[in-house]
TIFI-150618 format. One line per 10 residues: their letters; for each residue x, y, z of C-alpha. Coordinates in steps of 0.25 Angstrom, whole numbers, plus 5000, padded with zeros to 4 digits. Layout:
// residues N
a = X,Y,Z | ...
This chain:
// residues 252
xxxxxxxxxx = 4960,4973,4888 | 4955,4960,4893 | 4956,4954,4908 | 4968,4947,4909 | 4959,4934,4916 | 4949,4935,4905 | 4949,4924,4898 | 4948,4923,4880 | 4931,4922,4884 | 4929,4932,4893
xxxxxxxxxx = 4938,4943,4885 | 4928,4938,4872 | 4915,4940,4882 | 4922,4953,4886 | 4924,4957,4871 | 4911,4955,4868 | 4904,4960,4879 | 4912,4973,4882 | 4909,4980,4871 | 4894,4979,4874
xxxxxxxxxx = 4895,4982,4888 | 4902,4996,4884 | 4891,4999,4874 | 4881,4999,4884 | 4886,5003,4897 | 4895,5015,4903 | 4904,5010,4912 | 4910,5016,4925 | 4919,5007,4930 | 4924,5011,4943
xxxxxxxxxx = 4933,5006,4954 | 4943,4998,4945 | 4954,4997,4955 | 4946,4988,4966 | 4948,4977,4955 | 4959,4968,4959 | 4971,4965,4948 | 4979,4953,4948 | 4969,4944,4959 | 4955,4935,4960
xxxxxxxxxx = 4944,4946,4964 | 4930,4946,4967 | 4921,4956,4961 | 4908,4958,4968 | 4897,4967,4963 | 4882,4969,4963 | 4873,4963,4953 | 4859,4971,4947 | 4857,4964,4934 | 4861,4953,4926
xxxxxxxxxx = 4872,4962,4918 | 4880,4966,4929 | 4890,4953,4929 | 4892,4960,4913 | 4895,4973,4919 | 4902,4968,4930 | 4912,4957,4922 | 4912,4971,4912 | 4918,4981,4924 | 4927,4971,4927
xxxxxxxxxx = 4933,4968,4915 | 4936,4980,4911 | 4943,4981,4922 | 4954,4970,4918 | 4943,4959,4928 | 4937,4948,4920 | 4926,4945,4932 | 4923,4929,4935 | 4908,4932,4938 | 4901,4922,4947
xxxxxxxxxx = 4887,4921,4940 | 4877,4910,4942 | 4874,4901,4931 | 4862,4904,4924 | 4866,4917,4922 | 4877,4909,4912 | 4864,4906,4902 | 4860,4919,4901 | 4862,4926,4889 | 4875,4932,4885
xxxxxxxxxx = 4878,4934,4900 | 4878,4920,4900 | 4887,4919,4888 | 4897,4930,4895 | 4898,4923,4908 | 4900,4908,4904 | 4912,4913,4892 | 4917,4923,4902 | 4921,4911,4912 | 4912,4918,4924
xxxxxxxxxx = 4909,4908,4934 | 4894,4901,4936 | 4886,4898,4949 | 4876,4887,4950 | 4867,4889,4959 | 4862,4879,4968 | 4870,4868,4960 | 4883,4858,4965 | 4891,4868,4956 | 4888,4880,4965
xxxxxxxxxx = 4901,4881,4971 | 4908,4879,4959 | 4908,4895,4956 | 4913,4898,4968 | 4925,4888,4967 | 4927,4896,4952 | 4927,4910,4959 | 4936,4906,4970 | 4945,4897,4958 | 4944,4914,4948
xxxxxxxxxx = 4947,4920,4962 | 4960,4913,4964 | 4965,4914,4949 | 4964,4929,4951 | 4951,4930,4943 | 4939,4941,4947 | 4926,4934,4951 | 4915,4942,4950 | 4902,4939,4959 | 4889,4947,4962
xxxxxxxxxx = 4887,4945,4977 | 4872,4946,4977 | 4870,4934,4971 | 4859,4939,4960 | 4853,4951,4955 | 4852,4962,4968 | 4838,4963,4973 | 4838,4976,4980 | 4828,4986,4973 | 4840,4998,4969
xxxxxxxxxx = 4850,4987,4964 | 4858,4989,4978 | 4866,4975,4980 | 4860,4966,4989 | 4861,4956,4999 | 4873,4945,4994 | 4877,4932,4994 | 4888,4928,5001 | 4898,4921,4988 | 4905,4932,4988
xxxxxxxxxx = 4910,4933,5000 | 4914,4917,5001 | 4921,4920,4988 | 4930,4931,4993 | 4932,4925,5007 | 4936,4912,5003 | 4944,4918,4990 | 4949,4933,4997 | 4949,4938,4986 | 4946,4954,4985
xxxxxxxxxx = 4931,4957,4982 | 4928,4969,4973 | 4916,4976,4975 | 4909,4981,4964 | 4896,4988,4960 | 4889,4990,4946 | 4879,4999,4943 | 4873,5002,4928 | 4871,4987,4924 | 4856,4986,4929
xxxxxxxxxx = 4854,4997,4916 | 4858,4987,4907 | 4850,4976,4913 | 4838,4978,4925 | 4839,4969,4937 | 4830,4956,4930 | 4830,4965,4916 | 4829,4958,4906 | 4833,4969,4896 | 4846,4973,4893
xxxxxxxxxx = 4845,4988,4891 | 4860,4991,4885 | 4855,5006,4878 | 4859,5015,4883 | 4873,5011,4890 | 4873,5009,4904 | 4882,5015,4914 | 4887,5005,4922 | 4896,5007,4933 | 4904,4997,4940
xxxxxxxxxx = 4913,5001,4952 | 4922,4991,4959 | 4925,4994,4975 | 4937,4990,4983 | 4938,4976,4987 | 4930,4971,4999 | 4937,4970,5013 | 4934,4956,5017 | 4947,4953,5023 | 4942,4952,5036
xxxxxxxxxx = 4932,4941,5034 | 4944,4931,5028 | 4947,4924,5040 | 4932,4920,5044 | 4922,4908,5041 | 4915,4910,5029 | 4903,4910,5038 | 4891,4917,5033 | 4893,4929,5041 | 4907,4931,5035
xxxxxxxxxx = 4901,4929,5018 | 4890,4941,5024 | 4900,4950,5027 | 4909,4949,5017 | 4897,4949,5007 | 4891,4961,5014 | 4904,4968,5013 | 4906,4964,4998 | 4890,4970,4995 | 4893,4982,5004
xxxxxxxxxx = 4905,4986,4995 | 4896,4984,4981 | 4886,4993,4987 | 4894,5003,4991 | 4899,5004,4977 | 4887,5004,4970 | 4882,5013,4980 | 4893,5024,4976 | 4890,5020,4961 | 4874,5024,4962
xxxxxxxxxx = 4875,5034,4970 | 4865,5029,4980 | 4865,5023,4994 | 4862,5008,4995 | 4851,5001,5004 | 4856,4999,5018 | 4857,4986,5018 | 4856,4977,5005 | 4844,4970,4999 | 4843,4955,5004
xxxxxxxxxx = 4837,4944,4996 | 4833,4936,5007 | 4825,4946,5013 | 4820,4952,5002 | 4826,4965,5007 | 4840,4974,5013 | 4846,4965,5023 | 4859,4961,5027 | 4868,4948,5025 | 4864,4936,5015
xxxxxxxxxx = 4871,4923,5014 | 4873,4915,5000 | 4879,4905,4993 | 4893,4903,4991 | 4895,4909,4976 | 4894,4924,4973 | 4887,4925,4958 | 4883,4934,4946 | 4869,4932,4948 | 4863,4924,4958
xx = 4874,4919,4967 | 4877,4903,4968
């Protein structure tokens, strides 16, 4: 069974590219009845390596989802991943460009239509030393508070075993067990009726980021840092600000 929004592209990528994916990976999908049915969704999950928007779109259409992934635009040259994203529809950010806002007007435009959009709140690749989610950008929060639509945290782990963070070999053999667990949606109803001020898109990022951790914290067994690695100093912190659009890899 296809996804009903999937359109005659996306369900080919999917013929193509499922197979693979369950040749080389033992899935554990959990948490499947956090995902909405029937209304516009955001997805938000944390982001180790270059494969997890495959993994990711993967969980979630099996699961009767066909993801709108936010990626940034030179991930749309890239080999095959390039190939799936532009015939899937997914939805490009140009960074630093006059066309930088255009994918957030797309993702609010999915939202409204009833489709899944699927971001990485991080922005890019996490750089805490243990794979922990870091410090993110704040896209996603303007995206659920101007939208109000739910967001569902959720937290992958296994996809770094089939590609390292910066790897450049793919390392299918053996399978992977990869293990993708969706949370229940965020409780940002609160913050609704205030200024999209920057201390408002902290918290509601912060409260997005501490539900993906929590998640993945259950799912490895381990107990994360105490606060999350931050970019701009290179270190755990708290808070970061960023740009309006939330992104596969390398937020707008």
């Amino acid at each position: 069974m296809h996804p009903p929004r999937a359109n005659r592209a996306y369900r080919n990528v999917a013929r193509v590219l499922r197979p693979v994916l369950y040749a080389i990976t033992r899935r554990d999908w959990r948490g499947t009845e956090h995902l909405p049915v029937g209304s516009g969704f955001i997805a938000a999950g944390n982001h180790m390596t270059n494969v997890d928007p495959i993994t990711f779109a993967h969980y979630l259409y099996d699961n009767g989802v066909a993801p709108k992934i936010l990626a940034k635009s030179s991930l749309f040259s890239v080999p095959v991943l390039g190939w799936v994203l532009r015939t899937s529809g997914q939805i490009p950010v140009h960074r630093n460009t006059s066309q930088a806002g255009d994918s957030l007007r797309a993702a609010e435009q999915a939202l409204a239509a009833g489709e899944c959009v699927a971001v990485f709140p991080e922005g890019t690749l996490t750089r805490d030393p243990d794979l922990w989610p870091m410090v993110a950008k704040t896209g996603v929060a303007r995206l659920a508070l101007t939208t109000r639509v739910p967001v569902v945290p959720i937290a992958q782990w296994g996809p770094q075993l089939l590609l390292g963070r910066y790897a450049k070999v793919f390392k299918p053999i053996p399978p992977k067990r990869v293990t993708v667990v969706a949370g229940p949606p965020v409780d940002l109803a609160d913050l609704y009726g205030r200024p999209l001020d920057a201390a408002t898109l902290r918290e509601a990022t912060a409260r997005v980021m501490a539900a993906i951790t929590a998640l993945l914290a259950d799912v490895r067994g381990e107990t994360p840092p105490e606060r999350p690695y931050d970019m701009r100093r290179g270190g755990g912190g708290a808070g970061a600000d960023g740009p309006a659009a939330p992104t596969a890899d390398g937020a707008a």
